[in-house]
C-alpha positions in Angstrom: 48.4 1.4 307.4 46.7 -2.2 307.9 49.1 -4.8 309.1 48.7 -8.3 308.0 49.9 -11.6 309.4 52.0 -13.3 306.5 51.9 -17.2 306.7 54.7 -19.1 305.5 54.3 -20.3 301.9 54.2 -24.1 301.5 55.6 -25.9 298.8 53.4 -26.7 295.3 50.6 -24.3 297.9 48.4 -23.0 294.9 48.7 -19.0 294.3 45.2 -18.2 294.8 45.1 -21.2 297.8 47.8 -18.8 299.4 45.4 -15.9 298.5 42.5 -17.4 300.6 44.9 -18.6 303.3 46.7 -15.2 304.1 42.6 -14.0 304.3 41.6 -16.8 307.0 44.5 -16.7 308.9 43.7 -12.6 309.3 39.9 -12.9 309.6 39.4 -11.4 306.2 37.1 -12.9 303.9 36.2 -12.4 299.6 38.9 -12.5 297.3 38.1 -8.6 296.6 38.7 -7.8 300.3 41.8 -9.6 300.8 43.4 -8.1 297.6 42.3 -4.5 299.0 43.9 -5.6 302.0 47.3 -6.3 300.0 47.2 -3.0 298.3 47.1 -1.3 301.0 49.9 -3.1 303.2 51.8 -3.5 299.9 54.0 -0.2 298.8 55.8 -0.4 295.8 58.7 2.0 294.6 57.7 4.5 292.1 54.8 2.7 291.2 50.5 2.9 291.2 49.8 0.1 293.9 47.0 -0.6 291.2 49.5 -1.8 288.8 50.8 -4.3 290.8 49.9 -7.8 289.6 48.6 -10.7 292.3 51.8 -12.5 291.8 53.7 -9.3 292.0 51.9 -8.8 295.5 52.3 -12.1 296.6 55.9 -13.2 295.6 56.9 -9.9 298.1 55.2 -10.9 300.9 56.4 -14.4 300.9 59.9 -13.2 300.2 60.7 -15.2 297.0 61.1 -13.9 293.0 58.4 -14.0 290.4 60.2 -16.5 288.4 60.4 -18.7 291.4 56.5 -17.8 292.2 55.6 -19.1 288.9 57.5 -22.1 288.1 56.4 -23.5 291.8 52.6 -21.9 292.8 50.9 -21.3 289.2 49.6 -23.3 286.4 51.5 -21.3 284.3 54.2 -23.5 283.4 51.6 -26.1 282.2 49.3 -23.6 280.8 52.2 -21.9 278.6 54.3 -25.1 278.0 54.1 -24.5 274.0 53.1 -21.0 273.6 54.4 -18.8 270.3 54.0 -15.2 272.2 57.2 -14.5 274.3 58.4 -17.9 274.1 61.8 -16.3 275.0 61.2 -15.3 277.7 61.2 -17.3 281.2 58.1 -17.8 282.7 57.9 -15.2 285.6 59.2 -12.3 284.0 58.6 -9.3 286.3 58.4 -7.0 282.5 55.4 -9.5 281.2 52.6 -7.5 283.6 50.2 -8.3 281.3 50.5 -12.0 281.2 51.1 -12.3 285.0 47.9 -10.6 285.5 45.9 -12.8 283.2 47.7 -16.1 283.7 49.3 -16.6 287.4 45.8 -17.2 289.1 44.4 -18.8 286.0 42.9 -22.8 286.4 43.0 -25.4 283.9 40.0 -27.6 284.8 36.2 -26.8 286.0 36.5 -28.3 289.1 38.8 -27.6 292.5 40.6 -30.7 293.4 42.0 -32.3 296.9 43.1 -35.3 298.5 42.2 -36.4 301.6 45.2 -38.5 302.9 47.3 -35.1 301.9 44.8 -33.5 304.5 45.1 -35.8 307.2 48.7 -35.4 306.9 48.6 -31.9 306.6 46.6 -31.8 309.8 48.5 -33.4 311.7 51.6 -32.1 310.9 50.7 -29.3 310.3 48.2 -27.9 312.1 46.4 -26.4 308.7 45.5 -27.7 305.1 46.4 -25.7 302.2 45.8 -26.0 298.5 48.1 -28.0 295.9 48.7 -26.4 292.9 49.7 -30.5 291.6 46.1 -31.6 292.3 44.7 -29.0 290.1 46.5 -29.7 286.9 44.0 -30.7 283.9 43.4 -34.6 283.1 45.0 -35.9 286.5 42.1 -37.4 288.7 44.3 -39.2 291.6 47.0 -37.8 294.0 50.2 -38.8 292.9 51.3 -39.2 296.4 49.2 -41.6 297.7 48.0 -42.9 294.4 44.4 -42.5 295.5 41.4 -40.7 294.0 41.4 -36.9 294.4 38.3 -35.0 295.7 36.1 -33.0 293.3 34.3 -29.4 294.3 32.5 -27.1 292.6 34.4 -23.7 291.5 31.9 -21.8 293.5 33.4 -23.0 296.7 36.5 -21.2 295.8 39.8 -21.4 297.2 38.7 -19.1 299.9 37.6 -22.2 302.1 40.1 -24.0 303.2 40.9 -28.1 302.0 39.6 -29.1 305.9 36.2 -27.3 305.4 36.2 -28.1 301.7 36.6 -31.8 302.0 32.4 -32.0 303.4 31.2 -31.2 299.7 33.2 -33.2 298.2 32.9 -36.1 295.9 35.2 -38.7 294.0 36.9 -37.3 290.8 37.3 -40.5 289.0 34.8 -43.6 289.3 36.9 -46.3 287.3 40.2 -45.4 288.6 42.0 -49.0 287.8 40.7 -48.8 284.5 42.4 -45.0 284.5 45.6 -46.0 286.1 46.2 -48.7 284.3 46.0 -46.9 281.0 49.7 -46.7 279.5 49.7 -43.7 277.3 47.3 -41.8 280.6 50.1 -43.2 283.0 52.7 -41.0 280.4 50.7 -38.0 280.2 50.3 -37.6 283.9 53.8 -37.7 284.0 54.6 -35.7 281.0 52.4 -33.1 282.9 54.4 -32.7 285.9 57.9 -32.7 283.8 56.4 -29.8 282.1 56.2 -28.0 285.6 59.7 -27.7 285.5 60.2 -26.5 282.2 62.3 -22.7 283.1 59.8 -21.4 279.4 57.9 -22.1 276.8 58.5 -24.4 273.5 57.3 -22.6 270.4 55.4 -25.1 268.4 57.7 -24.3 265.5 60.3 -26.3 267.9 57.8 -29.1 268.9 55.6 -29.6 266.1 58.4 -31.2 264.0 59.4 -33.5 266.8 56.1 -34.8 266.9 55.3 -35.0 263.3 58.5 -37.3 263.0 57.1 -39.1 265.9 53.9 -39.4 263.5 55.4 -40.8 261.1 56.0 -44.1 262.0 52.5 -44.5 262.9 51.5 -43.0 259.4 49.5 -40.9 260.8 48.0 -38.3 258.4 48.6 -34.4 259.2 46.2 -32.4 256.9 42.4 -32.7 256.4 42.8 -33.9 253.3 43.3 -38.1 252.6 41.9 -41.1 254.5 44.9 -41.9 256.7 44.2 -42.4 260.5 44.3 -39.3 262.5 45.8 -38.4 266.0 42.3 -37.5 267.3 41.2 -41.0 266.2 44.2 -43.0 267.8 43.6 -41.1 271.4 40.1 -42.5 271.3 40.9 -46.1 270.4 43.9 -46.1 273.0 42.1 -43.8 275.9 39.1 -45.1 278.1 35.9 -43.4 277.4 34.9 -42.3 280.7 38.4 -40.3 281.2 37.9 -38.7 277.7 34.6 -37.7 278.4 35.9 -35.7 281.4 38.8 -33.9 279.9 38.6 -34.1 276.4 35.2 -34.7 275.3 35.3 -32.7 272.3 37.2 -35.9 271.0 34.1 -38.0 271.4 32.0 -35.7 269.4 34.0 -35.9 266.1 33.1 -38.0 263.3 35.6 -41.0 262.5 38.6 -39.4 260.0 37.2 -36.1 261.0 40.6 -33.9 261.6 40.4 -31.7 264.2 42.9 -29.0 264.4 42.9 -28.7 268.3 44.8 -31.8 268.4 45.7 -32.9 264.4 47.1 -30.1 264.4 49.9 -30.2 266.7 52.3 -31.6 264.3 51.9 -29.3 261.5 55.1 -27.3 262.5 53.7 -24.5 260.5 50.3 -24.3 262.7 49.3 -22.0 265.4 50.4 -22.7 268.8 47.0 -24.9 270.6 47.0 -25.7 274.0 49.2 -26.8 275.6 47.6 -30.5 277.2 46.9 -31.0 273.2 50.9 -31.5 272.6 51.3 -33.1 276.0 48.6 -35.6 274.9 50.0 -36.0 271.8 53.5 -36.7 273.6 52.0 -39.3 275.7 50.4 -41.2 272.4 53.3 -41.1 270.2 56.1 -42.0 272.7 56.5 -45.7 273.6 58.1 -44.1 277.3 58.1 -41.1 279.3 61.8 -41.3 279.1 61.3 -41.0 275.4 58.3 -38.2 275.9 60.9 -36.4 278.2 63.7 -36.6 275.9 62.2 -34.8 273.1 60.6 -32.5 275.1 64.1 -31.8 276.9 65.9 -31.6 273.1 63.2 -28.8 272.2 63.8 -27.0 275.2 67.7 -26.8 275.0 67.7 -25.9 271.2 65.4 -22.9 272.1 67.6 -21.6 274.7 70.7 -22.2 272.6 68.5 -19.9 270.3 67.8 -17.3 273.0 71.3 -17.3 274.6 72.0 -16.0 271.0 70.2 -12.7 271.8 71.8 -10.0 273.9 70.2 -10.2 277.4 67.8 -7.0 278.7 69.4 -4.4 280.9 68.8 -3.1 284.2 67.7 0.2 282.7 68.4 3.2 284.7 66.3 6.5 283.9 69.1 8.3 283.4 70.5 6.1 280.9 67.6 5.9 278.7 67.6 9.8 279.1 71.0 10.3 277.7 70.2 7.3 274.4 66.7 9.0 274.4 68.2 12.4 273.3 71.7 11.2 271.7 69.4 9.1 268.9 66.6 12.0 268.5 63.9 9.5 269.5 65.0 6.6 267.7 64.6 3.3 269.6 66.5 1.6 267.0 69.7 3.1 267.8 69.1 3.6 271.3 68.8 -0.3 271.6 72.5 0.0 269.7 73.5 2.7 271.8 72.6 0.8 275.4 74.0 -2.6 273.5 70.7 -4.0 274.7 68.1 -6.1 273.3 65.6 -4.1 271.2 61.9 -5.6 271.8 63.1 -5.1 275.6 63.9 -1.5 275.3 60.6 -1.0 273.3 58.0 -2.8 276.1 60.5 -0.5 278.4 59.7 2.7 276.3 56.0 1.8 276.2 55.6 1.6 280.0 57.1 4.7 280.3 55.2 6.7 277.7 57.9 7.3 275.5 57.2 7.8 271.7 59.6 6.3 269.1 60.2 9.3 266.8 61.1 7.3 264.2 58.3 5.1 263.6 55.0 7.6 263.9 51.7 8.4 261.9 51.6 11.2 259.4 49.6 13.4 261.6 51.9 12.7 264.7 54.6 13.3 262.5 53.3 16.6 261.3 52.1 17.9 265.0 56.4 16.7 266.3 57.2 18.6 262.6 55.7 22.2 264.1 56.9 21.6 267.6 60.5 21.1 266.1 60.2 24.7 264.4 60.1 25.9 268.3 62.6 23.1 269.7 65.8 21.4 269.0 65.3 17.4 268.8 67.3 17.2 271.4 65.5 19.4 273.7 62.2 17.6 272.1 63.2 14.8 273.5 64.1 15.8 276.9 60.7 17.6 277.4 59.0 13.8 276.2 61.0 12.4 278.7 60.6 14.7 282.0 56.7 14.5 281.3 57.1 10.7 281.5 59.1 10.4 284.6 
């Protein structure tokens, strides 16, 4: 088996900036080849090595949690700060394999960003540069460390070159910094942005949205695109400079005056789709006089969401024997096996999905038809037993 040479994980390092560090510190280069690499050292129990998720692989071999892994070394807790699909759960959760997958090594911004005081420092303290996930977060040109301009490079360069190497192609992200900084509702969303990096899940716009649209209020804002009251979209151009809007949010400077624009009108329509998430941050940063008053409401949403979910029996460690023994005692029936196990119910079913189990209870006509003539040669009980020994 290959052995690899783990380095230690920094803090706010960037997941796939880890990625391309573990292959330069063991000679390996292409994202493809490192991740073949990390199959092959990485052995999961009963489990297909190709099921394992990068952050899966990753979070092992530095020794921490997924949750952990998330919150800290992906954009995922700014790219799913209001999000509607599995809002309850927290972000990192080992069962969500499809949205770890997708998500953990997902960027928000076309460019790769880096600071060169963070570099010098990093050199000679160090010894080696690595990647920040805080300098890659979507409509933040300067490091917040040293409160100068970050470094732009292409995608193309890749995380696969270290910052060092990186830093000779190079050029300034933000030409009229001053004007940027000195922006007031800019100077809130930056910070907005990083408050949301410590957010443990997501904020279902049905939890937001109202906050907002009370928020809206006082600036009579209008929330429909019908009437001739000012628009959101409108007051983020007259407050924003143009040069920082036409980097990050330039479809904002292609819309007609009192044209509304559900990307970002529509975040206080509580009964609207969940946008992205820098549309509500933005938002935040317009509408609140303060940061402490941005923070505040996004904290209030937060809490009343969890009071919600605390409501809701937690998931199980489930054992394969247990769901053996609810499997047969309810003939199938996920329903009562979630009553049975005194679980939660949409846990048990991803559970049952993974492992291949049908729900008796809930199948087509023709499925039902084919269990039907089976059940003239078995017992539902023994049915259920064969379903679940072909699984395992």
């Amino acid at each position: 088996m290959i052995q690899l040479h783990i380095p230690e994980l920094m803090p706010d390092e960037f997941i796939l900036g880890y990625l391309g560090r573990i292959g330069a510190v063991n000679g390996i280069k292409g994202e493809r080849t490192i991740r073949t690499s990390l199959r092959e050292w990485h052995m999961h129990r009963n489990r297909s090595i190709s099921e394992v998720t990068l952050i899966e692989h990753l979070s092992y071999v530095s020794g921490i949690d997924t949750h952990h892994f998330a919150r800290h070394h992906t954009l995922i807790p700014a790219y799913r700060a209001v999000a509607s699909h599995l809002h309850d759960h927290k972000h990192g959760e080992p069962s969500d394999l499809g949205l770890l997958s997708a998500h953990a090594p997902r960027l928000m911004r076309n460019d790769l960003q880096l600071c060169y005081e963070c570099i010098k420092e990093d050199i000679d303290f160090l010894g080696f540069t690595f990647w920040r996930r805080s300098h890659q977060l979507p409509g933040i040109d300067w490091c917040q460390k040293h409160a100068t301009a970050l470094r732009s490079v292409n995608k193309e360069v890749g995380f696969f070159l270290q910052p060092r190497d990186a830093i000779k192609e190079a050029t300034c992200c933000q030409e009229n910094q001053d004007l940027v900084e000195s922006n007031s509702v800019i100077k809130r969303y930056v910070e907005l942005m990083h408050m949301v990096l410590d957010l443990p899940r997501p904020i279902p716009p049905s939890v937001i949205s109202p906050r907002l649209a009370e928020k809206a209020k006082k600036f009579n804002l209008r929330k429909s695109p019908l009437g001739n009251r000012q628009l959101l979209s409108d007051l983020a151009i007259d407050q924003l400079p143009r040069s920082w809007v036409m980097k990050h949010f330039i479809k904002l400077l292609n819309k007609e005056p009192n044209q509304f624009m559900y990307e970002y009108d529509g975040v206080c329509n509580a009964g609207g789709k969940a946008h992205a998430s820098v549309s509500y941050i933005l938002a935040t940063a317009i509408l609140c006089k303060s940061f402490d008053e941005g923070h505040q409401l996004w904290r209030d949403g937060i809490n009343t969401e969890m009071i919600k979910v605390d409501k809701v029996p937690a998931p199980v460690q489930f054992s394969h024997r247990r769901i053996k023994t609810a499997y047969v005692t309810s003939g199938g029936n996920i329903k009562q096996m979630s009553e049975l196990m005194e679980c939660n119910y949409r846990s048990l079913q991803e559970k049952m999905k993974k492992l291949g189990l049908p729900s008796l209870a809930a199948m087509s006509i023709p499925t039902l038809r084919a269990v039907q003539d089976c059940r003239r040669r078995f017992k539902t009980d023994h049915l259920c037993r064969l379903n679940f020994d072909q699984a395992i």
